[in-house]
N, C-alpha and C positions, 0 to 999 in steps of 0.2 A: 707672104713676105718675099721680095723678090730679090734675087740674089747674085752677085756679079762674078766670074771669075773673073781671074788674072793671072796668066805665070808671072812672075819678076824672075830676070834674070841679073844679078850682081856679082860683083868680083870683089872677092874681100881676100886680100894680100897673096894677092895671085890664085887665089883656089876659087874654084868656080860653085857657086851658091845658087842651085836652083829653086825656087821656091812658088807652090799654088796657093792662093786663098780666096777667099771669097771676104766680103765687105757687106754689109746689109746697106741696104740703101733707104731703110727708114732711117734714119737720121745720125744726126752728128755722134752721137756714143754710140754709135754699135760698135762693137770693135770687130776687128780683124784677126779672122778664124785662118790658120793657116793649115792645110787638110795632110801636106808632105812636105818635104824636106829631101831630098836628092842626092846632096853633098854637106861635106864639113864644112867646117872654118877652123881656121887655125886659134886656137885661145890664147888669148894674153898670159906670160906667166904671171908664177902667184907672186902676189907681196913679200917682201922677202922680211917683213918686221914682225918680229917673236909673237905671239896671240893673233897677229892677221894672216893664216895662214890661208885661211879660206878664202881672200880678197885675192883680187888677180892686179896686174900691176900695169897702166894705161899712163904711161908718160913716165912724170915725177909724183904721179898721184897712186894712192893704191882703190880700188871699187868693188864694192859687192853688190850684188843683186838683190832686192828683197821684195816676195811676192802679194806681201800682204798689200791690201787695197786701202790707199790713205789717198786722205786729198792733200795737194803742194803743202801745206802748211805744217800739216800732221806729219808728213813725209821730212820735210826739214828739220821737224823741231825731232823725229827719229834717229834721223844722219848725226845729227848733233849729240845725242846721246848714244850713238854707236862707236865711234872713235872719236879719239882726239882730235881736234881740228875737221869737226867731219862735215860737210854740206851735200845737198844733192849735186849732183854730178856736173862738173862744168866741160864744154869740149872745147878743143883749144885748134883742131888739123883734122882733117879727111880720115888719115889713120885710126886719129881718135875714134873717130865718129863710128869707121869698121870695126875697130875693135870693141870699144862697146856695143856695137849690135850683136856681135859674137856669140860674146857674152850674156846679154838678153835669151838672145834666141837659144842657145844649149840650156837656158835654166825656164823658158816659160816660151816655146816656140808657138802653142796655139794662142793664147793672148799675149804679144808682145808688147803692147802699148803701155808707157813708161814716163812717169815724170823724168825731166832733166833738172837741173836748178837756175834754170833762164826765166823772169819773169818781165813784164812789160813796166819800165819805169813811168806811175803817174799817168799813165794813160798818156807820154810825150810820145810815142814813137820808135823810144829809145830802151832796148834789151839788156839786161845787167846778170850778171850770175851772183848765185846768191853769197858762192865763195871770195866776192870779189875780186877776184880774176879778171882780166880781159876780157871786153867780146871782141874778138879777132877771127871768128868763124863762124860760116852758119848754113845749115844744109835745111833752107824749108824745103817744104813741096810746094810745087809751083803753083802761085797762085797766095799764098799765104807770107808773113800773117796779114789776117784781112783786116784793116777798117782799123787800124794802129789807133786812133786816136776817139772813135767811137765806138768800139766792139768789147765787150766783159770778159773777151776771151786774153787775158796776162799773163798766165801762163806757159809753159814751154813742154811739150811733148813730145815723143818719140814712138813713130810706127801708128799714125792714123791710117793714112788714105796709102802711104808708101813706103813701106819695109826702107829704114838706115832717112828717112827725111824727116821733118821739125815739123810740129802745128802748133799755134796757138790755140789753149782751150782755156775752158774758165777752170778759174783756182778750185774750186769746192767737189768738183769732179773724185771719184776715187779710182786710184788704177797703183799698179804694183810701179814699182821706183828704184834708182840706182844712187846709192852710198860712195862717197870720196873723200879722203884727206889725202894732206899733204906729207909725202913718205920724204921726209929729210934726213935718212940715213948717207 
């Protein structure tokens, strides 16, 4: 099996994130092994609503991490019975997008790959979050998503091919996932 490095170098709210891994290059699930970590990042604080202490706090929403391995749907129908108002993770801004890799990355650094809650509307072309939300942002990796309108891949991920970028993969896949509602205090 043959195996690629890469440093990535990233800036996440001004503190410098050094990071190595390697990618297998037998095919689209292998995921990505990250061997060190160099620097912090700054964490989002916590949710400030009584029983979400554990959840950290990204905009107007509050999100937690969870490592267990579901596929999109299993992963939704989880969110929803985690909180009130809870959907997989919608992102809204760049910041967003840092701070939840943050996040990711201090709770599962060597496999980071992550559902988000973006799936592909109807096979149109056109990406929805599951919380209804806005799509008004979007960080793929270049080159993606592929084949909008003939590919099975609908779903929305985070940390394939590029630490903090987006891929479409197919829904039935399992990989660990990020939790969100809406903190209206």
């Amino acid at each position: 099996m043959k195996f690629v490095s890469l440093i990535v170098m990233m800036s996440l709210l001004g503190t410098k994130m050094a990071l190595t891994f390697h990618r297998s290059t037998g095919g689209d699930d292998a995921p990505v092994y990250l061997q060190e970590e160099t620097a912090e990042c700054d964490m989002p604080k916590a949710c400030d609503l009584k029983n979400y202490e554990d959840w950290y706090r990204l905009g107007s929403y509050c999100i937690k991490y969870f490592k267990a391995a579901l596929n999109f749907t299993e992963a939704e129908t989880q969110c929803r019975s985690a909180a009130p108002g809870g959907h997989l993770v919608s992102v809204h801004n760049c910041q967003a997008n840092d701070n939840l890799l943050c996040v990711v990355m201090k709770n599962n650094a060597k496999s980071p790959r992550i559902w988000l809650g973006g799936f592909e509307l109807f096979q149109s072309g056109k990406f929805v979050w599951t919380d209804g939300s806005s799509w008004n942002f979007e960080a793929w990796t270049p080159g993606e998503p592929i084949s909008r309108w003939t590919s099975r891949e609908d779903c929305v991920e985070m940390n394939w091919s590029e630490i903090g970028k987006w891929n479409d993969h197919t829904c039935f896949t399992k990989k660990s996932y990020v939790c969100s509602f809406k903190n209206i205090v």
